[in-house]
C-alpha positions in Angstrom: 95.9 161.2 27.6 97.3 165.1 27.8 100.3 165.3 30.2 99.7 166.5 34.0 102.4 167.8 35.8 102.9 169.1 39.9 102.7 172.8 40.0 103.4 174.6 43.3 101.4 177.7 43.5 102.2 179.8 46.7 99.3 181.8 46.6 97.4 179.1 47.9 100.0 177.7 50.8 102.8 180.4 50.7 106.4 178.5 50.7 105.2 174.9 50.4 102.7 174.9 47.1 99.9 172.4 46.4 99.6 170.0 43.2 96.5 171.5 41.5 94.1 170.5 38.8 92.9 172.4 36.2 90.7 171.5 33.4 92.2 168.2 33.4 95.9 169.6 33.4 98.7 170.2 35.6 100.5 173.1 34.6 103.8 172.9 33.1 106.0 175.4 35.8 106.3 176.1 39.1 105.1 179.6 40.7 107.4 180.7 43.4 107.1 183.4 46.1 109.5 186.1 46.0 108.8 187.1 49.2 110.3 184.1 51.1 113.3 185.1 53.3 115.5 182.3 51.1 114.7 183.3 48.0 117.9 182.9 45.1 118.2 182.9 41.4 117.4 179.9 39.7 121.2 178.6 39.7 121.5 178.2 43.1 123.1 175.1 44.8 120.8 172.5 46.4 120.4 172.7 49.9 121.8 169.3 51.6 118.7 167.3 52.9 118.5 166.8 56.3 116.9 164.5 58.6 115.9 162.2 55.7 116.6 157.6 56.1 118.0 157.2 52.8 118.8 153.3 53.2 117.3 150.2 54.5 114.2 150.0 51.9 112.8 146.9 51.0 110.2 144.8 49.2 108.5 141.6 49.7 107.1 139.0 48.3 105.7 135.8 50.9 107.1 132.3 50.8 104.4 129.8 49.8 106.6 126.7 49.6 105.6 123.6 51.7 108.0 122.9 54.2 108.0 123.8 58.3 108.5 126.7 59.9 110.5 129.0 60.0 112.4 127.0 56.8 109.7 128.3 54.8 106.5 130.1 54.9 108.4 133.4 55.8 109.0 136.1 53.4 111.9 136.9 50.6 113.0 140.3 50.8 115.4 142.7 48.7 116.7 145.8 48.6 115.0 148.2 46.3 117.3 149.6 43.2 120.4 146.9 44.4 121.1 144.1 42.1 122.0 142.0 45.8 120.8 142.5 49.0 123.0 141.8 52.2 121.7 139.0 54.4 121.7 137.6 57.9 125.0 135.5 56.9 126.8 138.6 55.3 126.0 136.7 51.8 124.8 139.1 49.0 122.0 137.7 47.5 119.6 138.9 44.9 116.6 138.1 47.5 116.8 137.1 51.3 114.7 134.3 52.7 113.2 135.8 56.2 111.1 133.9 58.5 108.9 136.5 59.6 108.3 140.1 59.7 108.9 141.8 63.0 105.7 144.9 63.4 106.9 145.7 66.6 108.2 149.3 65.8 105.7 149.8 63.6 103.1 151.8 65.3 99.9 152.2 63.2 96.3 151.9 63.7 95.0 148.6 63.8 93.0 148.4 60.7 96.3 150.0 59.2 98.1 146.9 60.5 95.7 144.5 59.1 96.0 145.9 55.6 99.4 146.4 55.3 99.8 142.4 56.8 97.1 140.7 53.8 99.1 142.6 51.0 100.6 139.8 48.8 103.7 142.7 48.9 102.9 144.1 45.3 101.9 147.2 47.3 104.4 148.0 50.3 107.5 149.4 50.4 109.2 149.1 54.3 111.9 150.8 56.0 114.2 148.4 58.4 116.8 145.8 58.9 117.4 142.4 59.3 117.7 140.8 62.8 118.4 137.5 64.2 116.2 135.2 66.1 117.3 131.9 67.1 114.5 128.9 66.6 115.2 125.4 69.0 115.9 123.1 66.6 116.9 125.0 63.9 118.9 127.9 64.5 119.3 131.1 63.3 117.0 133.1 60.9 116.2 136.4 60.5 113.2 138.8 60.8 113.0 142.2 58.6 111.8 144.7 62.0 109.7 147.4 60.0 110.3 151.1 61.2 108.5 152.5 58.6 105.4 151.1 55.9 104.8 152.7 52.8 101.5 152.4 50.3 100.9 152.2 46.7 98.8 155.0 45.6 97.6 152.8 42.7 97.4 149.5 41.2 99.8 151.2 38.4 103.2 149.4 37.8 106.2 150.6 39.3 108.7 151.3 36.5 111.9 153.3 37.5 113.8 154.3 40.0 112.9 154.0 43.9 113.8 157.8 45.0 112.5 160.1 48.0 111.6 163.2 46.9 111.3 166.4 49.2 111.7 170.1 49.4 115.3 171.3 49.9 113.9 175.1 51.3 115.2 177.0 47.7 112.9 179.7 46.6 113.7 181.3 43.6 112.3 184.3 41.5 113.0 182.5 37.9 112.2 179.0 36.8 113.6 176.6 36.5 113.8 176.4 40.4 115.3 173.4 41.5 113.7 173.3 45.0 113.0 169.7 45.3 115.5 166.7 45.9 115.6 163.3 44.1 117.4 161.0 46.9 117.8 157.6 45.2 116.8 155.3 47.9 119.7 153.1 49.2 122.1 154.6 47.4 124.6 157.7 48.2 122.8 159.7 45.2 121.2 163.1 45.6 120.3 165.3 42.8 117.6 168.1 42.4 114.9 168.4 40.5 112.8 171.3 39.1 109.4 169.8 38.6 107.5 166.8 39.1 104.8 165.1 37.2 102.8 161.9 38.7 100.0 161.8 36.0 101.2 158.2 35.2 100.3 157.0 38.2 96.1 157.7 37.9 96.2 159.2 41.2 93.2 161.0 42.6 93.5 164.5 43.5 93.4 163.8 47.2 96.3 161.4 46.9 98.1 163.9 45.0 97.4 166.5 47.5 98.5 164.1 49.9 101.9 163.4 48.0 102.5 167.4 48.0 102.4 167.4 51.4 104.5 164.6 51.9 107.1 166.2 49.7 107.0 169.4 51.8 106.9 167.1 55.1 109.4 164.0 55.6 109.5 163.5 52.0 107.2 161.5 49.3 109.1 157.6 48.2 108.1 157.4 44.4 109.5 155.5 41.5 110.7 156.9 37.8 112.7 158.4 35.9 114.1 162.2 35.4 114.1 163.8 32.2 115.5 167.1 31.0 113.2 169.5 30.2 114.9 172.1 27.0 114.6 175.9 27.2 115.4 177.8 24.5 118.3 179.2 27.0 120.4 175.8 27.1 121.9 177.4 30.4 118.2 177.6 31.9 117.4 173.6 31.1 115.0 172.3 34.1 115.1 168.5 35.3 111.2 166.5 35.6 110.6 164.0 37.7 108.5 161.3 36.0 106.5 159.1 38.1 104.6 155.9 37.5 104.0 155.2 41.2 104.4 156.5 44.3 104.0 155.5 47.8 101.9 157.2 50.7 103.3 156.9 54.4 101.5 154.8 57.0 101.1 156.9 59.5 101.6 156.3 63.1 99.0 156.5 66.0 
């Protein structure tokens, strides 16, 4: 299959760009308007994101042992890219057992609800934390309360790293322009990257389009790698984001 890659045209939506297709190809740089009040050479330092949860990202996968609730039947949860997650106890663990999953603060659509609650958790990716709720009889458990859900765009696996990627406001009048930032979810790790390519992932053009404007929004969650991309100037060497998956937001009512 020949290699697609995001390009941000701002002829089409000036300062923010679109993901575009053409004859089965994503082209290979990004177009920048010069006109844009912040506009810098390609060299310039990243902008520090804003306004963007870095931490408390989790997958789950249900509980299906036979025993009463809330022992079992609940969920095990971890921390995406930690080797241990912290649990209720204070125990690191490489998964924590919780008896439920608390939607309260999660305020979706109804039918939004429904499919986000008969995923087997292959799909999802939530925002929260871990709270306690005390059970007669058998004391203290914990929930994971979601703030925020997050969907697979595909059935494609996730390989990489879990990372929020979204537009730091540089505009520049040479590529590479590193106008996008790589925050590695749950860690203290920023980085920038110059381009982006999701053509693993077998995404549709509408969920492409809808991952721009995420990325240009509160910022797109997405797992891979990034690669260096040469230039016959060594000084002028852009970074790629590689995606094999990324995750659309639920959004609220």
């Amino acid at each position: 299959m020949n290699k697609q890659s995001l390009n941000y045209k701002a002829s089409i939506i000036p300062l923010l760009g679109a993901i575009i297709v053409t004859n089965a190809f994503f082209s290979k740089v990004w177009a920048q308007n010069i006109s844009a009040p912040e506009t810098t050479d390609s060299v310039a330092a990243t902008v520090k994101n804003q306004e963007f949860p870095q931490w408390g990202y989790y997958t789950i996968r249900r509980d299906f042992r036979r025993c009463a609730s809330p022992i079992c039947g609940g969920y095990f949860i971890k921390q995406v890219n930690l080797k241990a997650t912290p649990c209720l106890d204070g125990v690191f663990r490489s998964e924590c057992y919780v008896s439920a999953i608390d939607w309260s603060s999660l305020k979706v659509p109804p039918y939004q609800l429904v499919k986000i609650q008969n995923d087997d958790g292959s799909r999802v990716i939530f925002r929260g934390n871990i709270v306690p709720v005390t059970f007669p009889l058998f004391g203290e458990f914990g929930n994971l309360r979601v703030k925020e859900a997050f969907y697979a765009a595909t059935n494609a696996p996730a390989n990489g790293t879990f990372v929020a990627l979204k537009d730091n406001g540089i505009r520049c009048i040479t590529t590479p322009c590193f106008s996008t930032d790589n925050l590695v979810l749950n860690k203290p790790k920023i980085s920038p990257v110059s381009s982006i390519d999701l053509s693993q992932t077998g995404a549709t053009q509408k969920q492409l389009d809808a991952a721009t404007s995420e990325i240009f929004g509160q910022g797109l969650i997405a797992v891979g790698k990034t690669e260096v991309v040469e230039n016959v100037d060594p000084t002028k060497r852009g970074a790629q984001f590689v995606g094999t998956q990324f995750y659309l937001r639920v959004e609220p009512k």
